[in-house]
N, C-alpha and C positions, 0 to 999 in steps of 0.2 A: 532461657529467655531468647527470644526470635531480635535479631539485629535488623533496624530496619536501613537502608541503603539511602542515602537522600543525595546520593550524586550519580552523573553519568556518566561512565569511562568513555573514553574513546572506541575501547575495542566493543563495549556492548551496542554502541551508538551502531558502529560499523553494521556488527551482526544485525540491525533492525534492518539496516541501509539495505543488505545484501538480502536478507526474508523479501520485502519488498519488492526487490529487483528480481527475483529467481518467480515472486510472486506475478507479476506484471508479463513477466518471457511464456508462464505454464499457462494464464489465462486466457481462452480465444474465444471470438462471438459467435453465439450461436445462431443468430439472426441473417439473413442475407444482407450484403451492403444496398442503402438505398429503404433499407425498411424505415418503420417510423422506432423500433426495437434498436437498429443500427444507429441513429441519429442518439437517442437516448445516451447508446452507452458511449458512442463520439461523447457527450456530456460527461460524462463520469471519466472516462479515461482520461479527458484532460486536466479532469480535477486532479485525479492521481499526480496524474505529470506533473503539473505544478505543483502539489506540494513536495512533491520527490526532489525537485528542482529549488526549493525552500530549504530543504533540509539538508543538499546540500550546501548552501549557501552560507547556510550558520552554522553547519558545522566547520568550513572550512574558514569562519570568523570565529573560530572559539565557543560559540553559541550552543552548546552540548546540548542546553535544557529545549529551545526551540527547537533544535534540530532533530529531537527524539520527537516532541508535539507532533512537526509537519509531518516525520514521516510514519506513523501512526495514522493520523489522518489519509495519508494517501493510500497508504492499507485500508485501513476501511473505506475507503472509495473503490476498492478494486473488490472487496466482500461486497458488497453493497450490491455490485452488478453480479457477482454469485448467486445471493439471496436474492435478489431480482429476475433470476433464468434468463439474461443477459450474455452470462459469460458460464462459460465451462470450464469448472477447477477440476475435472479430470477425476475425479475421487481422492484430492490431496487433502486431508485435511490435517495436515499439519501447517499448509499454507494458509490454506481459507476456514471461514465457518460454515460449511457446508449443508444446504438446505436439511 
């Protein structure tokens, strides 16, 4: 019988926190600054940021279950600009979902 998990530890929260971050440092644009491609992923990265900046917010209020949402979100803001040939994951796909 498969257990199912319906809470979030700290230490798992962490490890998302830190995928993210290690994810955000590997990813760089492929576009020149000043493109209309660079302006775009300026969009998207600040989405990331922000919810990066979300999560830890509520995590650092106790808010475990939010805290895992935003930064999940901010993950998929940073695939987003992968799948979009915005950003270069390098061939990590352990980071990203890789076109």
């Amino acid at each position: 019988m498969k257990v199912i998990q319906d809470t979030i530890s700290q230490e798992k929260l962490q490890h998302y926190l830190n995928l993210t971050k290690l994810a955000r440092a590997k990813a760089t644009p492929i576009h020149p600054d000043g493109s209309q491609e660079s302006e775009m992923l300026a969009v998207l990265l600040r989405m990331a940021d922000d919810y990066t900046s979300d999560a830890n917010y509520f995590m650092e209020n106790g808010d475990y279950i939010r805290a895992f949402g935003a930064i999940n979100y901010a993950h998929a803001w940073i695939d987003a600009g992968i799948k979009l040939k915005l950003l270069d994951g390098h061939g990590d796909d352990n980071l990203f979902t890789l076109p």
